[in-house]
N, C-alpha and C positions, 0 to 999 in steps of 0.2 A: 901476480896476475893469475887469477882460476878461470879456465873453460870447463864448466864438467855438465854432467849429463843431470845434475843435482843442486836443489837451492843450497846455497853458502849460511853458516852458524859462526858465532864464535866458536864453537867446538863441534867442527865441521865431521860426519861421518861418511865412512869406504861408502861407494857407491852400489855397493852388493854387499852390504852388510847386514849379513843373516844371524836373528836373533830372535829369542821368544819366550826371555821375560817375563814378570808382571811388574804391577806399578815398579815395587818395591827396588825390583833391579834397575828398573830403567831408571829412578832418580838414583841407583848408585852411578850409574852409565852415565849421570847428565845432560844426555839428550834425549828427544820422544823422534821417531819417524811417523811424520805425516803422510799418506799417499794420495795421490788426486789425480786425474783423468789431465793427461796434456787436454793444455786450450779450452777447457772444461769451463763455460760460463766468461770465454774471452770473448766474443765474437756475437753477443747475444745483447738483448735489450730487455730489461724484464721486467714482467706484466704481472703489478699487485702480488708480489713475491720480495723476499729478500735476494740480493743478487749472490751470486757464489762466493765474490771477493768476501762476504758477510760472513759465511761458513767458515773463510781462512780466516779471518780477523777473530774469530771464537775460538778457532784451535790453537792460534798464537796464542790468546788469552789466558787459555788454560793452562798452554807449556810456560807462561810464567807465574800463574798462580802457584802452579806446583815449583818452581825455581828449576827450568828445564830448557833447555835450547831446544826451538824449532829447526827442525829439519824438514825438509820438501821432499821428494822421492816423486819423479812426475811418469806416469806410465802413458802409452798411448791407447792403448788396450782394456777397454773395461773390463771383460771379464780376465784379464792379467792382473787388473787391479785387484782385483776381488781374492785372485790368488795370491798374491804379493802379500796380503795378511796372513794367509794360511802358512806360506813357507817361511813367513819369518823375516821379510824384506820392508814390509815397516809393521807399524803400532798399530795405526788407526787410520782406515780407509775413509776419507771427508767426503764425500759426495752426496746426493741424494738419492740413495740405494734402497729399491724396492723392499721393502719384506715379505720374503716368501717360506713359505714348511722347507721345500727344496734345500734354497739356501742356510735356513737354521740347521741344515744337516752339515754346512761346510763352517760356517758365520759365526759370530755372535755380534748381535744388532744394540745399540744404546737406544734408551725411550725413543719413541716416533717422533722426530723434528719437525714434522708436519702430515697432515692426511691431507688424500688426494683423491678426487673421482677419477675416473678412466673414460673418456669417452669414446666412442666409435665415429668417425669422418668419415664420411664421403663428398663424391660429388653431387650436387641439386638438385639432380636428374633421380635422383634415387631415395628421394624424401619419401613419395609415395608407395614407396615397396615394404611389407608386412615382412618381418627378420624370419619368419617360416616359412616365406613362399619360397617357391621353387626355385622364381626369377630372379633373391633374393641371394639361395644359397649358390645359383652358378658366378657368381662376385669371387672376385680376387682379392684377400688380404695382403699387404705388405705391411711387413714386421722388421724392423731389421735385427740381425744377429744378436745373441748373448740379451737383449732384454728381458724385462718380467713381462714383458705383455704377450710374449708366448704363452709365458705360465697362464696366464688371463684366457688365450685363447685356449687352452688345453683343459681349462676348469670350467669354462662358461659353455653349455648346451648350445646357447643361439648361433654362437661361433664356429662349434665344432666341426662343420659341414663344410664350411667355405676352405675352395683353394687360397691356398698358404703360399706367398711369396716371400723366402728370408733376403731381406735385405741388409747390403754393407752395414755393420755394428758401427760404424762411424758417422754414419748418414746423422744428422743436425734437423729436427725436428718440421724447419722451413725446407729443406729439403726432402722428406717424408712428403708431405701436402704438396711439394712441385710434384712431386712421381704420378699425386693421383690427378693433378690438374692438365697431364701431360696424356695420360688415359694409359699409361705404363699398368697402373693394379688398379681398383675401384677405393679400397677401404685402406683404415689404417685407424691402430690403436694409439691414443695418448693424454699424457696426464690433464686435468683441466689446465691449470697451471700454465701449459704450455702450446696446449689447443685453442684457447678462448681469445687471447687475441688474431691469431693466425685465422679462425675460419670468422668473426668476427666483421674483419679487413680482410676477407678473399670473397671475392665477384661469384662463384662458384662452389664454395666448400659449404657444407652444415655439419651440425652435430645432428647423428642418426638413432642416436642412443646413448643412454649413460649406463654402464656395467652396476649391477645391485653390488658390487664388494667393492666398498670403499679400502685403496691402499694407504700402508703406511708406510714414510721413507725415513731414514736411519742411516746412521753413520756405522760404522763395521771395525769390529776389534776380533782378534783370535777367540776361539771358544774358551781356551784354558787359560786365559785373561782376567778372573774375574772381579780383583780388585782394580785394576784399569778399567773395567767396563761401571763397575759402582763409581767409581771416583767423576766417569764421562756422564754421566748420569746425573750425579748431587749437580754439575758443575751446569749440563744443559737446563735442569731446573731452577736456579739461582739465576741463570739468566734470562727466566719465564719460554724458553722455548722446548716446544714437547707436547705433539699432535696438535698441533696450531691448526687453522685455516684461516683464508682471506676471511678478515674481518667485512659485517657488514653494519654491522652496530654503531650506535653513536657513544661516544665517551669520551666523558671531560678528562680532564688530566691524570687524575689517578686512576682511572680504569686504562688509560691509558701506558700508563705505566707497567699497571697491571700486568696485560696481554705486550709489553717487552716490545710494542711494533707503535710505529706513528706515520699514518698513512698519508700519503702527498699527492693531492690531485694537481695535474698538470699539463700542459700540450709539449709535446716536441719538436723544440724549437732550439736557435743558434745562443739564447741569452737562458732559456729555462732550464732544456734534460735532453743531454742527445749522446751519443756512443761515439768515440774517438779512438781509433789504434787500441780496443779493448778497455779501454777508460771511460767510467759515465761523468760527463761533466755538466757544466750549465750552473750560470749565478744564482739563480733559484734554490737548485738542488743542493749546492755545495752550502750556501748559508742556512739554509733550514738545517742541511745535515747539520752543520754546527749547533743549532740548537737542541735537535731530537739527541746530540751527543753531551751535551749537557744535562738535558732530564736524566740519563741512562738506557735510551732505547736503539731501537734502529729505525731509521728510515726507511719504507717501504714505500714506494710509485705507483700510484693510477695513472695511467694515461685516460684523458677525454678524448673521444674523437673526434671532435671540433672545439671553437672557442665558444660558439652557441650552447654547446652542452654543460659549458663548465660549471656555470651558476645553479642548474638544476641538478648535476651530480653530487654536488657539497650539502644542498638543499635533502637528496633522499639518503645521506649519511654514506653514500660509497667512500669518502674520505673524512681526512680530519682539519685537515688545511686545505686551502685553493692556494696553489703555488704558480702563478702564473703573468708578473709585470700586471695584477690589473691596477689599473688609475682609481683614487677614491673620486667618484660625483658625487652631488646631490643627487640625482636622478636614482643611483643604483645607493644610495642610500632610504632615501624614500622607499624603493624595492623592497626593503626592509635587509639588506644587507649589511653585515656586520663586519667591519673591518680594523684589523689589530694599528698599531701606532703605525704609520708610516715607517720603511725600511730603505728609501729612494726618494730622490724629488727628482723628476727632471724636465727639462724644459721640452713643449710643443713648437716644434719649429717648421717653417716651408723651407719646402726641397722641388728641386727643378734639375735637368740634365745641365750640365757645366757649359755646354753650348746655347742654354737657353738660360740667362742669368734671372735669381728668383726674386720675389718681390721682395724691397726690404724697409717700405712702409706701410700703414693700412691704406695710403693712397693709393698705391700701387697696384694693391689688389682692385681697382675698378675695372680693368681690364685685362684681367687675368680667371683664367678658370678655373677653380680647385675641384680636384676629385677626390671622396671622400665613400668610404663604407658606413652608412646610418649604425651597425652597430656597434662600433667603433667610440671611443670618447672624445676623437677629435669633433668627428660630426657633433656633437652633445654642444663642444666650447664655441664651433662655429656659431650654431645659430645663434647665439646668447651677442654676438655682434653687432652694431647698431648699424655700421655703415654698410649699404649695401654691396654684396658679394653673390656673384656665381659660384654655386655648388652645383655640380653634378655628381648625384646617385650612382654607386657602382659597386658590385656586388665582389671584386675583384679582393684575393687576400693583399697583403701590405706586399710580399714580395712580387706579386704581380703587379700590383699598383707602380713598386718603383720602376718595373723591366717597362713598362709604358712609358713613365716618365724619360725616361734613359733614352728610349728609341723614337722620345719627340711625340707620339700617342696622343700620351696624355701632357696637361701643363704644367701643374704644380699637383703635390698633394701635401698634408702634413703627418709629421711622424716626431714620436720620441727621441731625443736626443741621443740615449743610451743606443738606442738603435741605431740609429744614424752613425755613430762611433764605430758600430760594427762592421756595418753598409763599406764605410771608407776605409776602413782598416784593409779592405778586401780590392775595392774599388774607387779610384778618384776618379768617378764621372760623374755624382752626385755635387749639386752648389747647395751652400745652407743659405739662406735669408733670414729672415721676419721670425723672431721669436713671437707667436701668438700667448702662449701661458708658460711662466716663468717658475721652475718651482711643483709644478704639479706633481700631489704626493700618490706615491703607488705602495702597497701595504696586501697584506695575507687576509685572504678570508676565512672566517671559521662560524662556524654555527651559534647564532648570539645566545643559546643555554648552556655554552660550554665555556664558564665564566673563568673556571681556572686556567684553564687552556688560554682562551683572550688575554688573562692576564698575563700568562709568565710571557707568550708571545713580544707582549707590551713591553715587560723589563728590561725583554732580550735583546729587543730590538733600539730600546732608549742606550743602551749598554755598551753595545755594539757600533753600532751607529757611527763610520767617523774614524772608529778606532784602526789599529796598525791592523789587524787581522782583517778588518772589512777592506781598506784602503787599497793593500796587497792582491784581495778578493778582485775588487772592483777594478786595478788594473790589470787583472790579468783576462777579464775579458772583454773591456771597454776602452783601455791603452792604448797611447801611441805607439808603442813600442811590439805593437802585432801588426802594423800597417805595411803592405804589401814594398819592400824595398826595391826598387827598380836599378838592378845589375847590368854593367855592359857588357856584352859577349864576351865571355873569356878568350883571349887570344894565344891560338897553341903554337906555339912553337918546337920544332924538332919531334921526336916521334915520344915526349914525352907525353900526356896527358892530363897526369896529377903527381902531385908530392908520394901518392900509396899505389903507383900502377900495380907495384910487383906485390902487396897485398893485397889487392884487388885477382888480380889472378890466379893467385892460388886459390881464392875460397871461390870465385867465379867457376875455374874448372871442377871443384870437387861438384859441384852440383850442378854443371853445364849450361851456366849461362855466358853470353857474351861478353866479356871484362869491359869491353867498350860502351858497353848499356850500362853496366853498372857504377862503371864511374859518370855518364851520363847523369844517371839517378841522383848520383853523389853529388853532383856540383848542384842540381836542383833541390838535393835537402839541407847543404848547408855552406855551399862557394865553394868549399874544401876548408871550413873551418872546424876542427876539433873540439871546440871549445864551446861551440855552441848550442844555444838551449830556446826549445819553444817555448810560447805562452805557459803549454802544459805539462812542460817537463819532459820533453823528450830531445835526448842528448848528442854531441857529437857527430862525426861525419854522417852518420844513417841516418840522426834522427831517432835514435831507438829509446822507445817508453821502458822505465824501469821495470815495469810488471810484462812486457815482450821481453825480453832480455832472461826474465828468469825463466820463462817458456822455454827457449832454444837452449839454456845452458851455459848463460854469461852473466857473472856478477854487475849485479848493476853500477858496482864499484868502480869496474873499469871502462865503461862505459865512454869516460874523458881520451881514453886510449885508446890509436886510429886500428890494432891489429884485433883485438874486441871487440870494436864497436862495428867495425868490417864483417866480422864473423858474426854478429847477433843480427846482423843489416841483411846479409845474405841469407842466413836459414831460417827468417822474416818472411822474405822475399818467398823462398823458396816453398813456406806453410801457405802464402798466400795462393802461390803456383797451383799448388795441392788443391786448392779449396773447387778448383775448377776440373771440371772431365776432362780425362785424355783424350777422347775424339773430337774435340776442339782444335783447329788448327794449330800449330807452332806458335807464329804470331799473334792469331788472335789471345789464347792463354797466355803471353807473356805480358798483352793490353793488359789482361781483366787484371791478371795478378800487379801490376804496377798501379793499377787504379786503387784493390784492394791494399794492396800497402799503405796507400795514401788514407784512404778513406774508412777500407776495413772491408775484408768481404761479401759481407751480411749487405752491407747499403749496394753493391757489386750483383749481388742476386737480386735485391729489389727493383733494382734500372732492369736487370736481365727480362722479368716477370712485366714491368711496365712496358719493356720497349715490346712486347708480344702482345702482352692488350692494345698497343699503339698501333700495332698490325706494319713493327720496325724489325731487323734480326736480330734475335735477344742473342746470335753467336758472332755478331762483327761489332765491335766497338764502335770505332771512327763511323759518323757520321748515323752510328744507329742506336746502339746503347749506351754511348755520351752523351745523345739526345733526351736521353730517358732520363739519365742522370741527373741533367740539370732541372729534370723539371722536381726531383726528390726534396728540391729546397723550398717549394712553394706551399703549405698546407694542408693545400686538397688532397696532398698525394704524398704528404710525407705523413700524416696524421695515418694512413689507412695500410702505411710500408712495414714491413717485418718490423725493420731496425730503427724505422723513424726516420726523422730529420737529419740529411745530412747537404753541409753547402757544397751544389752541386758543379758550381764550377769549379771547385779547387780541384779535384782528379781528371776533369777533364783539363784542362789547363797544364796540368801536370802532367800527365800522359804526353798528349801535344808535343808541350817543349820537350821533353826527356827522347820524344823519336827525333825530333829536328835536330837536336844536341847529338844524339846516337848520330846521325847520318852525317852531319859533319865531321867526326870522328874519324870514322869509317873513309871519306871520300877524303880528309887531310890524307891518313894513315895510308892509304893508297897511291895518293900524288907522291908521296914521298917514297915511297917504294920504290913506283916508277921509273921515279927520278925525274918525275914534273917538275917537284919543288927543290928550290936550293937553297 
């Protein structure tokens, strides 16, 4: 069993192992040191970009082209990272590292993995100011520490003038843009990349300017490296990446190929692309990926801002695929829309609240009233009905539609099966009824001139189809076996708690949290079973995701094992804690961070940011930023969120129980003290 501060190799290296090589030695050594920014593209949702995990999955690639064991080396510290090559503490810096003169004096950089514009943000209010006025330069910049966008400010005239605020080198981009929505500084520098959709989806932010010096980002090797840096080089080219940008072009297959990217327009949503415990999942995402990993590419994400946008997005070439459950009609074939073989069928069925039982003939619906969104395909199958039926018009998305139905609102509405599957996995207070269309095929859109593309789409999916890999697929996020199981209170007897109180406490107090909360948490993530595994692969008593696990310092290996999985569960826990300010109450920061656990903290800042639009306290949880939370599952409001979509009752629901569980802990452990209880 390994704890260490470093990812695990078959031929695992010291954790301070200084060396400085070139190729040559390092395949006599066997292993390569990778270094990376802890949490570095964990906690993020990425916009028309490849995501970070992509950049590890390339550097693995390489250390086994070359017949080399990957080693991890995680720093927290950017610019320690950047030092970490210089002293000889790894090989090759992964990130997406500015290039600058400055740093060519310390660096040596591999080709540009991508160029970047730089934009200037502000607030609204500040659109109308000329970058020379006066009123202009009394603005506040916020920069945070160790970036190039100093350097940007230090190089560019328009800049030069403006007070300079540095801020924490740690500060997370969405965090950046809260400081200026907060009226902490006025401005702030950042890459498009990572500004476009942030001021995009902010009520107040614009881009004020785009900087004339487009940057390049690059991976970092020692200067007297140079056969390692040629060898990173051949290996980035061969796999087409090197000064890339978001594509806007349209291209059939082999151009697609080409450009090494294959872009996926889609909304975020619980069945399409949404972020999990630093995981991007979604049935959409994960089978297209299979395909774009078939051609030889990577998968790269558009998100649309609505479902109304999607069709005209595909249509002006922002992507290459429409990934997003649509149903094939007539209607939107006539549109002239073009759609690959089907990859799904599923059935149109009525749903009603479990107290209000749903129709389960077409007789039935005589007096019953369905509510339905016209742009919707259900609307489409109703009309085509002979016998007469009440529709009502309602602009409402599907997960408002069901919170109506549920709370008696509204009567019936219809929805996808696939859906529905999820709906109940979470919640039994859904009734199914009356299949309306049986079968109805949902299939990928792509632009009908990109015949190559439609086709292999076609193959992939006839192929596919059915098969163990889909099947697997398909229950992992449409399964019985994700349905909410309903546990009776665990009954405590004597001043024990659980099977791991006494690991539990030792890793509790190194980081001061309450051991009674913690095993709290513990019985809510897995009973107290060891052995257990989510839908998505996350293990053991915490619940901890293979890719958390190598953050904090624990093989995923052992993962199955309660005194590792303890220790990955608590300094989990503990980054989550982190994510939130000190001047935050006690308890409220132990909320936010139990929610972030659950959900991830990114979607934890998005309720924060809503429940303050909502005019709720984005610093009290209970009863003001679980409010917010739940509403982050609804599309209005999760299409326009940092992080996206996430289902909003499950942390709040979790939170909840984990304090009632704390408090009875707390109030047995007491009585018995007493000597209440005997």
């Amino acid at each position: 069993m390994s704890i260490g501060g470093c990812g695990s190799s078959p031929r695992d290296a010291p954790a301070e192992d200084l060396f400085v090589g070139d190729l040559a030695d390092i395949e006599v050594r066997g292993y390569i040191r990778f270094g990376r920014q802890t949490w570095a593209g964990f906690d993020s949702l990425p916009q028309e970009g490849l995501p970070m995990q992509s950049y590890y999955q390339l550097a693995e690639d390489f250390a086994a082209k070359r017949g080399l064991a990957a080693h991890w080396v995680d720093i927290d510290d950017f610019v320690e990272l950047l030092h970490a090559a210089v002293a000889g503490r790894v090989d090759v810096v992964i990130n997406n590292v500015t290039v600058t003169e400055s740093r060519r004096q310390l660096v040596g950089f591999t080709i540009p993995l991508t160029l970047s514009d730089e934009w200037l943000i502000g607030r609204t209010q500040n659109m109308a100011l000329e970058l020379e006025s006066e009123a202009f330069q009394q603005l506040t910049l916020g920069i945070p520490e160790g970036t190039a966008y100093l350097d940007s400010v230090a190089t560019t005239p328009e800049l030069a003038g403006l007070r300079l605020e540095r801020l924490p080198p740690t500060m997370l981009p969405d965090e950046v843009v809260d400081g200026i929505t907060a009226e902490r500084y006025d401005l702030t520098l950042m890459d498009a990349g990572s500004a476009r959709y942030l001021v995009e989806n902010s009520l107040n932010l614009e881009r004020l300017w785009t900087l004339p010096k487009r940057r390049e980002l690059a991976w970092v090797v020692r200067r007297d490296n140079p056969n390692l840096l040629a060898a990173l080089d051949q290996f980035l080219v061969e796999q087409h990446i090197g000064g890339r940008r978001a594509r806007r072009d349209r291209q059939d297959l082999a151009g697609i190929k080409a450009s090494g990217t294959m872009r996926m327009l889609t909304l975020t949503g619980p069945h399409t692309f949404f972020l999990w415990r630093g995981e991007l999942l979604g049935f959409e995402y994960e089978l297209l990926k299979l395909f774009a990993g078939e051609q030889g590419v990577r998968l790269e994400v558009v998100l649309a801002p609505d479902r109304a946008s999607l069709f005209e997005n595909i249509e002006s070439d922002r992507a290459d695929v429409l990934a997003a459950a649509v149903t094939v009609t007539e209607e939107r074939l006539k549109s002239g829309l073009h759609f690959s073989e089907p990859y799904m069928y599923v059935d149109e069925v009525f749903v009603s609240s479990v107290s209000n039982p749903p129709p389960e003939t077409l007789d039935d619906l005589s007096d019953r009233i369905v509510y339905l969104n016209p742009v919707t395909s259900h609307w489409q199958h109703m009309q085509s009905l002979e016998s007469p039926v009440v529709i009502r018009e309602v602009t409402d998305d599907m997960e408002t539609l069901l919170e109506r139905v549920r709370s008696l609102d509204y009567d019936v509405t219809l929805m996808d099966s696939h859906l529905l599957a999820i709906e109940r996995a979470y919640n039994g207070d859904l009734a199914e009824g009356l299949v309306l269309t049986k079968g109805a095929p949902i299939a990928w859109v792509v632009h009908p001139d990109n015949v190559e593309l439609s086709q292999a789409l076609d193959e992939f999916t006839k192929r596919v189809y059915r098969s163990k890999t889909y099947n697997l697929l398909w229950q992992k996020y449409f399964g019985n076996e994700r349905r909410v199981i309903r546990h009776e209170r665990q009954r405590i007897v004597g001043a024990e708690l659980s099977p791991y109180d006494s690991l539990v406490k030792q890793r509790s107090t190194e980081f001061e949290f309450d051991w009674r909360m913690v095993v709290a948490q513990m019985y809510q993530e897995s009973k107290f079973d060891p052995k257990r595994t989510s839908f998505a692969g996350a293990r053991g008593l915490m619940q901890v995701m293979p890719r958390t696990a190598a953050q904090v310092g624990v093989d995923e290996q052992d993962l199955w094992e309660p005194e590792p999985n303890i220790t990955a569960g608590v300094r989990y826990l503990n980054w989550t804690r982190e994510r939130f300010e000190d001047s935050l109450p006690l308890s409220e920061r132990l909320w936010f961070a139990l929610a972030g656990y659950n959900a991830g903290p990114g979607h934890v800042r998005d309720a924060r940011r809503l429940a303050r639009e909502q005019g709720w306290n984005p610093n009290l949880w209970f009863d003001n930023v679980e409010r917010a939370m739940l509403l982050l599952s609804k599309p209005k409001y999760a299409q326009r969120a940092h992080y996206g979509f996430v289902r909003g009752s499950e942390p709040v629901k979790y939170v909840r129980d984990i304090r009632e569980r704390y408090r009875a802990y707390v109030n047995h452990l007491n009585e018995l003290e007493s000597g209440s209880l005997r």
